[in-house]
C-alpha positions in Angstrom: -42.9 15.4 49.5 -40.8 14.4 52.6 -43.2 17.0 54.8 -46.3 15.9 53.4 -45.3 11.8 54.2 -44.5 12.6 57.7 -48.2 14.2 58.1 -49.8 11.4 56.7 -47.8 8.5 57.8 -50.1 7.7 60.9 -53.3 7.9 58.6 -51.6 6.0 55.8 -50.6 2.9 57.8 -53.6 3.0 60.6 -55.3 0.1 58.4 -52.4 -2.2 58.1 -51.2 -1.2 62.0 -54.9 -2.3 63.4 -54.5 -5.7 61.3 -51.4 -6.4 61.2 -48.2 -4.6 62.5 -49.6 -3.5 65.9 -49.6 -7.5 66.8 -46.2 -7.9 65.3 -44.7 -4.9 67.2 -46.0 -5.8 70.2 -44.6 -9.6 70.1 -41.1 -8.2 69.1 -40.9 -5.5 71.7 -42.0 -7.7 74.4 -37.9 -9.2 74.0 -36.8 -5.5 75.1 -35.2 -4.8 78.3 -32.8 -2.1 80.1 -31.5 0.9 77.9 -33.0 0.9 74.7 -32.0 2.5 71.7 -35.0 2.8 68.8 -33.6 3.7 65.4 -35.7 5.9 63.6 -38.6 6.5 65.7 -40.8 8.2 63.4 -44.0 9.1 64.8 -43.7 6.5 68.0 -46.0 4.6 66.9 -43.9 1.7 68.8 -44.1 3.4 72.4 -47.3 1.9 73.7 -45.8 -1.7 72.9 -42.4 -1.6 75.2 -42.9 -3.5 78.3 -42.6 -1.8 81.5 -38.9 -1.3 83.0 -37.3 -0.1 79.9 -35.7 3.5 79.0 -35.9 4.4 75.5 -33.8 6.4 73.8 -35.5 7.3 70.5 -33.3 7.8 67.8 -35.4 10.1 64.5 -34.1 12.6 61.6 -37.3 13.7 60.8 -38.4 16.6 62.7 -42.1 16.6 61.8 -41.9 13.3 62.6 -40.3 13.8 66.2 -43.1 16.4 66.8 -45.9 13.6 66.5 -43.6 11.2 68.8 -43.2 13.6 71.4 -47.1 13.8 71.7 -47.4 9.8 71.5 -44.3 9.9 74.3 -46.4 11.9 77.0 -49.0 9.1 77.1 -46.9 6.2 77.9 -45.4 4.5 80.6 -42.0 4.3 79.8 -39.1 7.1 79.8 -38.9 8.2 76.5 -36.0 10.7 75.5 -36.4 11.8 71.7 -33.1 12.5 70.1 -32.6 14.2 66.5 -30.0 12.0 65.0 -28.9 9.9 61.9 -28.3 6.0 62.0 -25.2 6.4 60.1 -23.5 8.8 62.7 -25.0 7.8 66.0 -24.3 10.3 68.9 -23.9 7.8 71.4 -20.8 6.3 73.2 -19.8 2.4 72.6 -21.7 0.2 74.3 -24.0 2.1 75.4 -27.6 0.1 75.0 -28.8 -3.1 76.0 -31.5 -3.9 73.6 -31.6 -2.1 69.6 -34.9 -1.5 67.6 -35.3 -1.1 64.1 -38.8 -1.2 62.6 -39.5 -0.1 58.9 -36.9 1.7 59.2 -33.8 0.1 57.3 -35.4 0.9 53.6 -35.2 4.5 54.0 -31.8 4.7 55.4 -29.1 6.4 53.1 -25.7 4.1 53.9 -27.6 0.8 55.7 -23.8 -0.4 56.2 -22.6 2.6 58.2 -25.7 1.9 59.9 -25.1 -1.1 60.9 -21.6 -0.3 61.7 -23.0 1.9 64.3 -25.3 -0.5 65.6 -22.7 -3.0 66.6 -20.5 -0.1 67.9 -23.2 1.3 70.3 -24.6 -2.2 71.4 -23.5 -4.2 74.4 -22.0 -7.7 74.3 -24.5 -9.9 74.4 -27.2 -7.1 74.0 -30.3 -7.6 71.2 -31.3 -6.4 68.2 -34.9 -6.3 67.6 -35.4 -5.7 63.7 -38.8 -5.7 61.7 -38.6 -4.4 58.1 -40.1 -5.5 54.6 -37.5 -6.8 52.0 -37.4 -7.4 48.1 -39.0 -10.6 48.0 -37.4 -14.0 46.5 -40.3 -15.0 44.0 -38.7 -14.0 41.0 -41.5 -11.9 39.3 -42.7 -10.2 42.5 -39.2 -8.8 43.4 -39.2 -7.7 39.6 -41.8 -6.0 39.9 -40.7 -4.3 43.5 -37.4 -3.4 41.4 -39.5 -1.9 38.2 -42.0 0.1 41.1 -38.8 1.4 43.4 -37.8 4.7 41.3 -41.3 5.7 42.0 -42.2 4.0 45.3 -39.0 6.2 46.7 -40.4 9.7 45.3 -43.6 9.2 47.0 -42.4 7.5 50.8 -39.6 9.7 51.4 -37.0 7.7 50.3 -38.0 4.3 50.8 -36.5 1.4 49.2 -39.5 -0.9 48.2 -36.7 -3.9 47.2 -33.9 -3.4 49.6 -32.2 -6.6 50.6 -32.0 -5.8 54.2 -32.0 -9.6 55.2 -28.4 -10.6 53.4 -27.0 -7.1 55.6 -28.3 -8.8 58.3 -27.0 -12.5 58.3 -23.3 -10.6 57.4 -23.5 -8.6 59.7 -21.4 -10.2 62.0 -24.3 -10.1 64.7 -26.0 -13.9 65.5 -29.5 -14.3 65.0 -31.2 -15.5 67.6 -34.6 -16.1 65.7 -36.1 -15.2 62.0 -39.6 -15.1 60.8 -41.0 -13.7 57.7 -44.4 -12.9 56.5 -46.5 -12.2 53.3 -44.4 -14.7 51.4 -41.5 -12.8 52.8 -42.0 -9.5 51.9 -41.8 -8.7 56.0 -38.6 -10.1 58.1 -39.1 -10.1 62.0 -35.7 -11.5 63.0 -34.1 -11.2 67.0 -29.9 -11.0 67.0 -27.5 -10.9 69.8 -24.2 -9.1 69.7 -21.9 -11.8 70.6 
């Protein structure tokens, strides 16, 4: 199943990217600068979006995946060094990056924690965190519903957590958040933090 999502992910999101998320990732990842670190990559979808200047370092565990981002990679402007890694274990020395970005990417992660553990370790003080993902939503019979759907929702998109509560890692995660917005009655979190 795992193979088969990472063919299909660029068809099965182009709708919502040309409406939607293409705008969104392009306002976030306007606030990056210096070395950047991407956590999962997947298909690079977010390359043609970072401003000019920057050197990404794009983090993905999905090799299928890193195949399409490579291609994506050779047609943009920025440096772009694909790296087969895990969030939970990151291969990098501390404070390392300036600017972190994590976009739908949180939900499928194994051990978010660890993740985040790594995120702090590998960020500069004072560097950013630039974080889009979509969360289990408050209204009460909508994130019931998410919570009934998940079992499934994770079989068919490779492990995705359709009602992770990425948010409440977030504002304990020690990091301070700079700004928060959230969309479709907050089922999507855009949020900017700073490593203090």
């Amino acid at each position: 199943m795992g193979r088969i999502f990472s063919n299909m992910y660029d068809v099965m999101m182009r709708p919502v990217e040309k409406y939607s998320f293409a705008k969104m990732r392009k306002e976030l990842l306007k606030g990056a600068c210096g070395k950047v670190l991407e956590i999962g990559s997947g298909t690079g979808v977010n390359f043609p979006h970072y401003p000019s200047g920057v050197s990404i370092t794009a983090l993905e565990p999905d090799n299928q995946m890193i195949k399409y981002a490579f291609k994506r990679a050779e047609k943009v402007k920025a440096e772009v060094v694909m790296v087969h890694g895990e969030a939970e274990t990151l291969p990098f020395a501390e404070n390392s990056f300036d600017t972190i970005v994590s976009t739908l990417v949180f939900c499928t992660i194994p051990r978010p924690e660890e993740a985040m553990k790594e995120i702090k370790r590998v960020l500069k003080p004072g560097g950013t965190l630039l974080f889009l993902e979509h969360v289990r939503m408050d209204h009460s019979k909508i994130g019931r519903t998410q919570d009934v759907i998940n079992p499934i929702w994770k079989r068919l998109a490779a492990g995705c957590h359709l009602n992770r509560q990425t948010g409440k890692l977030l504002e304990q995660s020690g990091l301070e958040i700079l700004s928060e917005k959230t969309h479709y009655r907050g089922l999507l979190l855009i949020l900017k933090a700073r490593l203090p």
